[in-house]
C-alpha positions as CSV (number, residue, x, y, z in Angstrom):
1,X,-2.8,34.5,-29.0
2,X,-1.0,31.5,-27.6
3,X,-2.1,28.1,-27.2
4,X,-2.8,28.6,-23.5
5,X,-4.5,31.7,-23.9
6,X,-6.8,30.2,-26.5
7,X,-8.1,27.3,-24.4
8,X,-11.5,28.2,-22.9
9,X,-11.3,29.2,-19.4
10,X,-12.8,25.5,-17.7
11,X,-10.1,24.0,-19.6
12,X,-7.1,26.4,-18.9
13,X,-7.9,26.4,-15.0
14,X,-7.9,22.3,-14.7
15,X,-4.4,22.4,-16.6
16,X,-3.2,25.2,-13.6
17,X,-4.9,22.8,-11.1
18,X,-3.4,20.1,-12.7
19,X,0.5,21.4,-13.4
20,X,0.2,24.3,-11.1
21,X,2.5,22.5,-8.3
22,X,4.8,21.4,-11.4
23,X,5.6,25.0,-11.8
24,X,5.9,25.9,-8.4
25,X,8.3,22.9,-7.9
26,X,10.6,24.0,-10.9
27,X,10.6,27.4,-9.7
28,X,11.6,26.3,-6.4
29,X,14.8,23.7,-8.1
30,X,15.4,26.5,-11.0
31,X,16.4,28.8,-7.6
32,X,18.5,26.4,-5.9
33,X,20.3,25.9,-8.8
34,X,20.5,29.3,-9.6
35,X,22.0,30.1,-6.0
36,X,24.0,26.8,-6.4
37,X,25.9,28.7,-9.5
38,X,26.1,31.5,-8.3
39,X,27.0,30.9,-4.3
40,X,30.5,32.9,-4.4
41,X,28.8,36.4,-5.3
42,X,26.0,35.7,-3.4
43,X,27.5,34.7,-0.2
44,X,28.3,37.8,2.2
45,X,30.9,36.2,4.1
46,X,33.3,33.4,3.1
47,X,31.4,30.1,4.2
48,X,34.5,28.9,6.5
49,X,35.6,32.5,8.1
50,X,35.1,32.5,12.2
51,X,34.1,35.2,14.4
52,X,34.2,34.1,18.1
53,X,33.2,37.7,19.2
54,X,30.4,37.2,17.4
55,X,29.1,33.3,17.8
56,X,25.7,32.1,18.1
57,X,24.2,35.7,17.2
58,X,20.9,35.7,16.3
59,X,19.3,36.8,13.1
60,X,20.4,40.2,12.5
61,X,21.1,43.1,10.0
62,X,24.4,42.1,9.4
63,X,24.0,38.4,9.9
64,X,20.7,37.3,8.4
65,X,20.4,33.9,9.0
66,X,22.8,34.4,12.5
67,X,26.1,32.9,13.1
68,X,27.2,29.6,14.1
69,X,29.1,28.3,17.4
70,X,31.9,29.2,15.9
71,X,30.9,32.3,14.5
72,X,30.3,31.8,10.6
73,X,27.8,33.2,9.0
74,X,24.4,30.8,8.8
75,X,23.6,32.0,5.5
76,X,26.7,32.1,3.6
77,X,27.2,28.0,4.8
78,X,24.2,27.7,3.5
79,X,24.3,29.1,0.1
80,X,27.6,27.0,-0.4
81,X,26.2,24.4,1.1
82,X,23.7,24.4,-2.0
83,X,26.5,23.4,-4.1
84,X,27.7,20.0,-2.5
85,X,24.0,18.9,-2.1
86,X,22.8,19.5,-5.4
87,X,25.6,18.3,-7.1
88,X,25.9,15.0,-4.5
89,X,22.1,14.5,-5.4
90,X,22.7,15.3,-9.2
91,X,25.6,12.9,-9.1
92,X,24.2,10.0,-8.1
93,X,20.8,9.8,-9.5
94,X,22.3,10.4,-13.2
95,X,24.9,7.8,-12.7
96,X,22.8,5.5,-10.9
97,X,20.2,6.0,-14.0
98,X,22.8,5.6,-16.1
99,X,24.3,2.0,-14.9
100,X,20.7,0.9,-13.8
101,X,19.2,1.5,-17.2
102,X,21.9,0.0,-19.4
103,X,21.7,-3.6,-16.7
104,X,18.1,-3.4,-17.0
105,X,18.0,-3.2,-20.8
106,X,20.6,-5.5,-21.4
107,X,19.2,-8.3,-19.3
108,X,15.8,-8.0,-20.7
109,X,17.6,-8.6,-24.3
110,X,20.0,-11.3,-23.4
111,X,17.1,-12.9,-21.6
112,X,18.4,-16.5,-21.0
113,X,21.2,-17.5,-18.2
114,X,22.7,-13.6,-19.1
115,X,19.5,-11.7,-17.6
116,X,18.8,-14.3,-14.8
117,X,22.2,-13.3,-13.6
118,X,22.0,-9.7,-14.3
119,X,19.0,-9.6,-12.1
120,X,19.8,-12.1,-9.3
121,X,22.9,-9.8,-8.9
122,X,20.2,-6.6,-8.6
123,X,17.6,-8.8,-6.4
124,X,20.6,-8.9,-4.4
125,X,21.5,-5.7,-3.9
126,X,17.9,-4.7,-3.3
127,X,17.3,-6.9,-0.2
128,X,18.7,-4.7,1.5
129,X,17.5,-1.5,3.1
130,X,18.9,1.4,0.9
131,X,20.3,3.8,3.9
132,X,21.4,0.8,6.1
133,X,23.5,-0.5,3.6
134,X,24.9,2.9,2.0
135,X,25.8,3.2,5.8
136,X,27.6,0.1,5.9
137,X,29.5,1.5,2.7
138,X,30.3,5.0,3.6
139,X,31.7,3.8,6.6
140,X,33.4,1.2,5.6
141,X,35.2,3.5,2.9
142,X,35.7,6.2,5.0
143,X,34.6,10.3,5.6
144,X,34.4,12.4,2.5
145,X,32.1,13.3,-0.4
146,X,33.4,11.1,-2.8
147,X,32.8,8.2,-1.0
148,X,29.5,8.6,0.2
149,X,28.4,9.2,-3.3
150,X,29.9,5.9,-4.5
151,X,28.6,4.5,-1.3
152,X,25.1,6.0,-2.4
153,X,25.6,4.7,-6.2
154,X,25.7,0.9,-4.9
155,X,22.6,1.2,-3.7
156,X,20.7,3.4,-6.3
157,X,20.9,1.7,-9.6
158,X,18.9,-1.4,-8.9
159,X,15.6,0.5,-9.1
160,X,16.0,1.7,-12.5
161,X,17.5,-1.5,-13.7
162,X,14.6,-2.9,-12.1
163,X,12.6,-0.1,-14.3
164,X,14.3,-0.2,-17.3
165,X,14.0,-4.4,-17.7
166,X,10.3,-3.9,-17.5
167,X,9.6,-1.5,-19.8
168,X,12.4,-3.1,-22.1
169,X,10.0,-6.0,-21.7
170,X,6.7,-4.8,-22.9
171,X,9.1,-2.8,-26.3
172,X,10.7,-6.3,-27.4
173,X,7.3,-7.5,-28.1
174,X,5.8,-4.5,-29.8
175,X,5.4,-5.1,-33.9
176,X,7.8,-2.2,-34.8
177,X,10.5,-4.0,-32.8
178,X,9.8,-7.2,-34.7
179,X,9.2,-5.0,-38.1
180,X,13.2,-3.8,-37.7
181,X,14.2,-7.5,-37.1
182,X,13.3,-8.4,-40.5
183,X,14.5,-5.2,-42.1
184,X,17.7,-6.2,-41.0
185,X,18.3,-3.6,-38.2
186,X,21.2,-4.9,-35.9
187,X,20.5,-5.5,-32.4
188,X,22.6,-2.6,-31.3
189,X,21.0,0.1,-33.4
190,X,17.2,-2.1,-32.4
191,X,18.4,-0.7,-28.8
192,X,20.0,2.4,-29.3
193,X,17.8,3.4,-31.7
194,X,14.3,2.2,-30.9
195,X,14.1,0.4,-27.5
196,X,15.6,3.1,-25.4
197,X,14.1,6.3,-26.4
198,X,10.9,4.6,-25.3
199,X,12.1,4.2,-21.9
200,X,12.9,7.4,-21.6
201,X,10.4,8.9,-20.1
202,X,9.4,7.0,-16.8
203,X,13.0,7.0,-16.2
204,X,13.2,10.7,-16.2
205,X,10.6,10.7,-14.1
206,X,12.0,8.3,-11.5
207,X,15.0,10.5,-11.9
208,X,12.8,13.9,-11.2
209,X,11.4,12.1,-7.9
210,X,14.8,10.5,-7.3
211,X,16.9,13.7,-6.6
212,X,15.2,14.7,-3.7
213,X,15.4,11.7,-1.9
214,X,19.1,11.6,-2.7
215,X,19.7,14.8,-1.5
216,X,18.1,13.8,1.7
217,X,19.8,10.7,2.0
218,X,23.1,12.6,1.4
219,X,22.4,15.0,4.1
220,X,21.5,12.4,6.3
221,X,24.9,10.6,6.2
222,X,26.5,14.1,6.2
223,X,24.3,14.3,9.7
224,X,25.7,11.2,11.0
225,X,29.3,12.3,10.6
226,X,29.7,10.3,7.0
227,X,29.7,13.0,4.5
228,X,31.7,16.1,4.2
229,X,34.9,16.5,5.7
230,X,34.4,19.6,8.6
231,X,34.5,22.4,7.9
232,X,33.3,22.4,4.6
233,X,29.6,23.6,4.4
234,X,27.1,20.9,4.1
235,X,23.1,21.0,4.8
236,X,23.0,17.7,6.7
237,X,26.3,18.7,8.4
238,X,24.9,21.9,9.5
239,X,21.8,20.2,10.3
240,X,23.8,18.0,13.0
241,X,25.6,21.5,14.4
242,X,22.9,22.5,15.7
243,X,21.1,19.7,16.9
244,X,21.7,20.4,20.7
245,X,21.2,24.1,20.7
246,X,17.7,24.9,21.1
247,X,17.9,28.2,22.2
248,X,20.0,28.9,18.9
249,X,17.3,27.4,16.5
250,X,18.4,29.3,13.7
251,X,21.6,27.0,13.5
252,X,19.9,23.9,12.7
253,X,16.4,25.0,11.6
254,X,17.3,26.7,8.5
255,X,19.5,24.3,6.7
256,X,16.4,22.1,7.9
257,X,14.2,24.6,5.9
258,X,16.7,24.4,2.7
259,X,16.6,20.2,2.2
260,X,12.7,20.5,2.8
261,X,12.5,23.2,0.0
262,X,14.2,20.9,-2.4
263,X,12.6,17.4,-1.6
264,X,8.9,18.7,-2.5
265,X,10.2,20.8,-5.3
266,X,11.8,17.9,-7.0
267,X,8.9,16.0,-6.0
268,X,6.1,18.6,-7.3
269,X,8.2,18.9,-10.5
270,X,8.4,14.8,-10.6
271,X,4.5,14.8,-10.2
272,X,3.8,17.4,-13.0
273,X,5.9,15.3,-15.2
274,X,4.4,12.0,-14.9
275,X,1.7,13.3,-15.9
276,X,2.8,15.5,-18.9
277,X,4.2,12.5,-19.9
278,X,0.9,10.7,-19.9
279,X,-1.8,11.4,-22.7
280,X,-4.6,10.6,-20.8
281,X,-3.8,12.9,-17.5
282,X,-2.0,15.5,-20.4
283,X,-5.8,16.2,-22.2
284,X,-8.1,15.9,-19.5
């Protein structure tokens, strides 16, 4: 019998109270990926083909999710769609995890002149509002993916150098940190070695709780005319399609639908981890 199994029943319901939403958010992000990977055999129409014969049909046998005003299929958009948000959210959040958490690290070693400028440079950056200023960026470099996701990247890594220096922080002082000191241990390997696999965690989940709010922010400057380049499928893009045609919900309400399923899966699964991760929540 498993583990799970062999807990008494009291205990095995809090843990499905507890982590029940976790599962149901990774279920949910385990899909989209899934449909993500596999969006060229599960499409039934090519994502940019028009039929005017056929534009702004409802929900229908042969068009399930209805067609567009220019006649593409709902559905197919948005199971290509998938792809570009996913992989715009994926994008930035492990880059911007990536950059953040080596600056926030760094500066908490150097300490000195080398982290007060490290972190006057990310104080900086964070006094102003994230979407205003990836705005600012994205236009000023222009329409297309890849610049709103380095437009998006200025603006993410702060936090989790912000993150990363703290938690750096409270390792430096701990005795095992000192202990490899006087072994001898070199200050790289003291990082690599010890120091950063004991961020780890709360970074991953800032990371978890981080993609959907990426994926919305990306969608939102796709809805403002600073993401994809038309007519490639987009959620926020399709999103701003249909914003005028309320007799033709379908246009703009399921792409809606899609980014909503995302942001509170991420954010169920980001939950259940954080508190995986912690002891005390783990064994109650």
């Amino acid at each position: 019998m498993s583990a799970t199994l062999a807990l008494p029943l009291p205990r095995w319901r809090r843990r499905v109270r507890r982590f029940g939403l976790a599962w149901a958010g990774g279920a949910i992000v385990l899909a989209w990926i899934l449909v993500a990977l596999l969006a060229p055999w599960l499409a039934p129409f090519p994502p940019e083909a028009q039929d005017l014969a056929n534009r702004l049909a409802p929900p229908s046998a042969t068009h399930w999710l209805g067609t567009d005003i220019l006649g593409r299929d709902v559905l197919s958009r948005l199971i290509h769609g998938s792809r570009i948000s996913l992989l715009a959210g994926f994008t930035v959040v492990l880059l911007g995890a990536a950059i953040g958490t080596a600056v926030g690290i760094l500066a908490a070693w150097l300490r000195g002149w080398g982290e007060e400028a490290m972190m006057r440079v990310t104080d900086l950056v964070l006094c102003f509002p994230p979407i205003i200023l990836a705005l600012a960026l994205a236009a000023a470099l222009g329409i297309g993916t890849t610049n709103t996701i380095i437009a998006m990247l200025v603006v993410w890594w702060p936090k989790f150098a912000r993150l990363a220096r703290s938690l750096a922080i409270v390792q430096r002082s701990q005795e095992y940190v000192e202990a490899a000191t006087v072994l001898g241990l070199s200050q790289t390997r003291i990082l690599t070695r010890h120091i950063l696999p004991n961020t780890l965690g709360p970074i991953a989940v800032l990371c978890t709780l981080d993609l959907g709010i990426a994926i919305l922010t990306f969608a939102g400057l796709s809805f403002l005319g600073l993401g994809v380049v038309p007519p490639t499928p987009e959620w926020g893009s399709m999103v701003a399609e249909g914003r005028e045609l309320v007799e033709q919900w379908w246009v703009a309400t399921f792409p809606g639908l899609a980014i909503l399923t995302v942001v509170v899966g991420f954010n169920f699964l980001g939950d259940g981890l954080r508190d995986w991760l912690d002891p005390k929540a783990r064994n109650r």
